[in-house]
N, C-alpha and C positions, 0 to 999 in steps of 0.2 A: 556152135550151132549155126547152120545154115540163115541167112537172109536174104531178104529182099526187098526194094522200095516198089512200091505200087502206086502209081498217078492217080489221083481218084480228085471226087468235088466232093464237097459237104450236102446235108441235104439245103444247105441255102444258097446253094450253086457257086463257092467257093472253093479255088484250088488245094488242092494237098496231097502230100505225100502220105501215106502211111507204111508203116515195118510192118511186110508180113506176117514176123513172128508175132504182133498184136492182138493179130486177125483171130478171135474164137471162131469163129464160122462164115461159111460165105453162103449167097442162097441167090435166088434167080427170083426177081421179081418182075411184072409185065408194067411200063409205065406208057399210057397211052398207044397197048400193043405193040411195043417195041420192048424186047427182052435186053434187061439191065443186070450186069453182077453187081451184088449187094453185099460189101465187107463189112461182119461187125464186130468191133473190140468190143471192151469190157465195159465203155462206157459210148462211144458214137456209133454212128451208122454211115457209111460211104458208099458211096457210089462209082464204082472201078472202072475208069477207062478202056483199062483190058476188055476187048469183047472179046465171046466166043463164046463155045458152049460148058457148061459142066461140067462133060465128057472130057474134053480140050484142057481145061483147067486141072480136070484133076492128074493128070498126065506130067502137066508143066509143073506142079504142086505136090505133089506126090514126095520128093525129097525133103519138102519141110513141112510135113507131119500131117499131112491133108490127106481123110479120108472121105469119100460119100457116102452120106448112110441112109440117102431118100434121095429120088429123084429129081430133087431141086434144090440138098441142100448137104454142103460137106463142113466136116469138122476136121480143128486142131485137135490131136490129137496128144497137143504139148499144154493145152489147157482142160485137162480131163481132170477133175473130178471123184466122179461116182455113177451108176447107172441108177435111174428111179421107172419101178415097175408105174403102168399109168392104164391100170383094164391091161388090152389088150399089146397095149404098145411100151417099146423100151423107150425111156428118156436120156439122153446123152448130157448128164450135165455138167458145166464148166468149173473150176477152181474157184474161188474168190465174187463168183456171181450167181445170181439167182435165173440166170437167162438156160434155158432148156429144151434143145429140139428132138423131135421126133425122128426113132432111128425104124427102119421097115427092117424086117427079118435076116433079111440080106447083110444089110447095112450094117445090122449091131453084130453079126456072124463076124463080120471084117474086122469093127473097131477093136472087140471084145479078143481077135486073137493078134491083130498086131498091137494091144495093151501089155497082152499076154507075154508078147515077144521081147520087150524093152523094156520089164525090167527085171 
């Protein structure tokens, strides 16, 4: 399987690496209107050196199992789960954790058939 090291801080502004393959999801958050990639494992939250956009990311990422499934927010698709109906929206949720993002129509269309595809 594919990897990658990713330069990132902690949220207590502390350096680190983290393995991509970690990464459950990334997502785009605003901090003092300045847009940040936000990596989260299964247990931290980091904050990605990498700038750019989603778009840009998911492009780069795409090889190791990175899908978008909302406008601000993409998934491993190497820590899947199970999908949970929620009203009107699909939940995308992870292996081994209780963390769960919301996937838009688009998005769960994607995950749902390159799930479909692998295995």
């Amino acid at each position: 399987m594919l990897d990658l090291n990713i330069p990132c801080t902690t949220l207590t502004h502390l350096d680190a690496v983290i393995s991509l393959n970690k990464v459950q999801y990334i997502s785009l958050a605003y901090q003092k209107k300045v847009p940040k990639i936000i990596m989260q494992t299964a247990k931290e939250e980091y904050i990605s050196k990498i700038t750019g956009s989603l778009e840009s990311l998911e492009i780069l990422f795409a090889p190791f199992g990175f899908i978008r499934v909302d406008s601000g927010v993409m998934v491993n698709i190497n820590h899947f789960s199970h999908f949970e109906k929620d009203g009107y929206s699909q939940l995308f949720c992870f292996a081994g954790s209780t963390k769960k993002v919301v996937c838009s129509r688009a998005g769960y269309a994607k995950v749902k058939h390159a799930i479909e595809n692998t295995t």
